[in-house]
N, C-alpha and C positions, 0 to 999 in steps of 0.2 A: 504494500500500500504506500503511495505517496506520501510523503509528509506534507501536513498543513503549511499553505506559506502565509507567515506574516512580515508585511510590509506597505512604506506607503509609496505617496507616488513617487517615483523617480529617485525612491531612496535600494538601499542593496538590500536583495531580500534576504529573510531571518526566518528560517526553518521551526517549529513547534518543537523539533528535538534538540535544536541548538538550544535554544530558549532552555528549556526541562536541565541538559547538561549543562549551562551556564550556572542557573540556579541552583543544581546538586552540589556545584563546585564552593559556590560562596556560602550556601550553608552547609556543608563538608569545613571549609577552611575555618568558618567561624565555630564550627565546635571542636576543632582540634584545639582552639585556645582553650575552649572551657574544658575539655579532657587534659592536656596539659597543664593545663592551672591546677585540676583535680589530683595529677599526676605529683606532680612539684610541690602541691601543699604536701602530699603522702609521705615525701622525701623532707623535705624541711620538717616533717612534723614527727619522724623517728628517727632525724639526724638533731633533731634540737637548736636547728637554724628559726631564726625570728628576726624580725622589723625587714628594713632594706635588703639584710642579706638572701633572705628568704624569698625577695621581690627578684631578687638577682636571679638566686636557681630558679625561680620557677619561669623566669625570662628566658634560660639557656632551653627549658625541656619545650618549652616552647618553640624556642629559634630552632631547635633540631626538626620540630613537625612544619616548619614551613621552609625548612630546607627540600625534606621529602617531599613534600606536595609539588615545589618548584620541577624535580627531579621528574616528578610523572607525569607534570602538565608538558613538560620538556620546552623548559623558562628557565633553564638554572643560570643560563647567560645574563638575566636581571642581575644577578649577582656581580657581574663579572665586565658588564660593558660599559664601557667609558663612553659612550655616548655620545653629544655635542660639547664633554668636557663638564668641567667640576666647578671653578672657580668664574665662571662667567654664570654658569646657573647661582650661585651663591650671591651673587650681581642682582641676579634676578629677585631671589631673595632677602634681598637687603631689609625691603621693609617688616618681614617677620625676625632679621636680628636686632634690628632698631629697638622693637616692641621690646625684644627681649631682654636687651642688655635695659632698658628702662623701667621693664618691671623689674627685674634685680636692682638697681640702684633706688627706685620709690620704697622697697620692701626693708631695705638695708641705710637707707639715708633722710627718708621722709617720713614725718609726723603727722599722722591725720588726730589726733587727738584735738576736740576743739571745734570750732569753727573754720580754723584755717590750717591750709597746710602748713609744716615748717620744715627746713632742713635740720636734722639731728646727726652727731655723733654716736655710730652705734657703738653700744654697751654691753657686756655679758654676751658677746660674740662665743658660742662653741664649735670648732670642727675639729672632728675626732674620726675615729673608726666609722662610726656609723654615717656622718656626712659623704666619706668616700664610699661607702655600701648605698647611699644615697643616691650620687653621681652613676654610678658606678650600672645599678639600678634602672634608673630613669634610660639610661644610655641604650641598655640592651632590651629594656624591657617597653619602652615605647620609642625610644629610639628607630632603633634595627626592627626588634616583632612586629610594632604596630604599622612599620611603613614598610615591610614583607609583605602583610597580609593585605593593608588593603591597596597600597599604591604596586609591589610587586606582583600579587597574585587579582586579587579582585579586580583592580584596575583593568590590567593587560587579558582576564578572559572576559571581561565585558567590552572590552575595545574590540577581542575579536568578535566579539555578538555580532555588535551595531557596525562595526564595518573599520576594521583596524587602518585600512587604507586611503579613508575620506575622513574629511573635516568633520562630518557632523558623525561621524559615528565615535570618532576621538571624542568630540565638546562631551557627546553623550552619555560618554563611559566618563569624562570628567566627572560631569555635575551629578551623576547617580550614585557613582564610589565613593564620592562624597560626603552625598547626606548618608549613606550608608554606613560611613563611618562616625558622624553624629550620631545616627540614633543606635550603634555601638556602644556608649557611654551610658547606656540606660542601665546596663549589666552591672554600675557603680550602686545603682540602688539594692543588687545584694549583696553592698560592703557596710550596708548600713549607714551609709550618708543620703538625706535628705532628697525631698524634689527641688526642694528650693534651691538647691544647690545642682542637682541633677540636671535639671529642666536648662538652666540658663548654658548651661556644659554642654549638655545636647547640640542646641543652634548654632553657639559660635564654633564649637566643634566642627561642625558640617559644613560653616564656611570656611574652614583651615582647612579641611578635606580639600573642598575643593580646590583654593588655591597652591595649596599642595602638591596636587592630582594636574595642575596647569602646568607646573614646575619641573614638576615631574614628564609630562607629555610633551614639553618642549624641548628639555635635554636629555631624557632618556638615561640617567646617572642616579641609579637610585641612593646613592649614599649623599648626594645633594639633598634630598628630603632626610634622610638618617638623621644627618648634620644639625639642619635647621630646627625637627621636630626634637630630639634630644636636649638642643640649647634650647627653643623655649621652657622645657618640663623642668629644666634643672633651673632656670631662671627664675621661673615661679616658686618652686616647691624648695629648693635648698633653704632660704634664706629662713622659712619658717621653722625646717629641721635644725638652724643655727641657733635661730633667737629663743624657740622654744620646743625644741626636741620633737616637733610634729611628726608624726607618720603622714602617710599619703592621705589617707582619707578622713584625717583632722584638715591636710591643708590642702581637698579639695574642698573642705567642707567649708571652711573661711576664703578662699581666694572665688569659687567660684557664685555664692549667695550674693551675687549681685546683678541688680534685671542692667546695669548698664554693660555685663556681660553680653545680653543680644543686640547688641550693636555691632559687634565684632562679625558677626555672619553677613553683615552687607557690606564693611570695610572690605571681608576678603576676596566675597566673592566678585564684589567690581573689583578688586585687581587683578582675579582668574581672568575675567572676561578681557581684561586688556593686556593680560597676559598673552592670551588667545588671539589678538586681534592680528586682522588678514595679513598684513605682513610680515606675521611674524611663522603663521601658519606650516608654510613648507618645514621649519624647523623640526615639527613634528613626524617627519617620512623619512629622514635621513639615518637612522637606526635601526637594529633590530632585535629585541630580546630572545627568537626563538633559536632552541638550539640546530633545528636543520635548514636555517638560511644563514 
């Protein structure tokens, strides 16, 4: 029997069984995290590992199952391809180091106590073992896992969906892997933090996806997204584990309760878009992640 085709006009058609195998994939990969996590608590929890270090291993049992998946979708080249180049995507991403190096310096130098803000001297500064298990952490565990999964793997088999070789089937693997990866962070509400904090993590989340997911489709270098999503997490979250020994889900609990969090989702995603924009397009055909081209 023929497969059902779905498609519009003049766009590349998209088979019912592609669709079905796309989707087996990205819910396959997104529970390898949560089987991994399960896997890695089991380990930390008869090795007597706890706080960051425990984020740590269960970051590595992780990275191993999205090494394997890479290895069978036969993508392991994501790994490996230098792309349009490292430090000109980093160019690109400037405006998410900006953010970053400024929320570590407001977190670590600025007073909101009051009515107004003020510049402070920080006090009772600690980095010890667990700040580096913190770093250390953040690095591999949203670093590298989080931009395997959705920018290495989800990304590039939804790009082959919608049509890995036109414009709009990149944009559309953009913006979908995206929020996909926003409403990924809903998984936080079984760490026992908040919606209030949850909900606003979600949005802007889904705009950093996407701009991310632009970043990423333009240079084809996924350690360029590694890079950039690493130093934001360690930007945000360090400074709390200094000042006051936070775990993760104390300081997403405090950095992210705030609705001027959804703002950030239309910051990013208009810079996807002009990320994206037609002359920069071809950028996007000049690589290739699979292993038999």
């Amino acid at each position: 029997m023929e497969e059902t085709m779905i498609q519009e006009k003049g766009s590349t058609p998209v088979t019912a069984g592609a669709v079905f195998r796309t989707a087996g994939i990205v819910i396959g990969s997104a529970a390898s995290f949560l089987v991994s996590s399960l896997i890695g608590g089991i380990i930390c929890q008869k090795s007597g590992i706890s706080g960051y270090a425990a984020q740590f291993t269960t970051g590595l049992v992780s990275l191993a199952f999205y090494i394997v998946i890479l290895i069978l979708l036969k993508k392991k080249r994501v790994l490996t391809t230098k792309g349009n180049g490292f430090f000109g995507g980093l160019l690109t991403g400037l405006f998410m180091i900006y953010s970053s190096v400024v929320a570590l310096a407001s977190e670590l130098f600025v007073s909101t106590e009051g009515k107004t803000a003020k510049i402070v001297t920080p006090s009772e500064l600690h980095f010890g073992s667990e700040q580096v298990w913190c770093i250390l952490a953040l690095f591999v565990a949203a670093g590298i896992c989080e931009e395997l999964l959705f920018r290495g793997i989800i990304f590039n088999v939804l790009r082959d969906l919608f049509g890995r070789s036109t414009v709009k089937g990149t944009v559309t693997a953009v913006f979908v892997s995206g929020i996909l990866f926003g409403l990924y962070h809903f998984l936080n509400l079984t760490a026992g933090i908040g919606l209030d904090a949850v909900l606003p993590q979600v949005v802007s989340t889904a705009g950093l996806g996407i701009f991310l997911c632009a970043v990423y489709a333009r240079w084809g270098n996924i350690w360029i997204t590694v890079f950039l999503h690493a130093l934001m997490d360690i930007c945000v979250v360090l400074p709390g584990s200094m000042k006051n020994n936070e775990n993760i889900v104390e300081s997403i609990s405090s950095n992210m309760s705030d609705p001027r969090k959804y703002i950030g989702f239309f910051i990013y995603a208009a810079l996807a878009i002009y990320l994206l924009r037609k002359d920069k397009r071809p950028q996007m055909f000049t690589y290739s992640v699979c292993d038999d081209q």
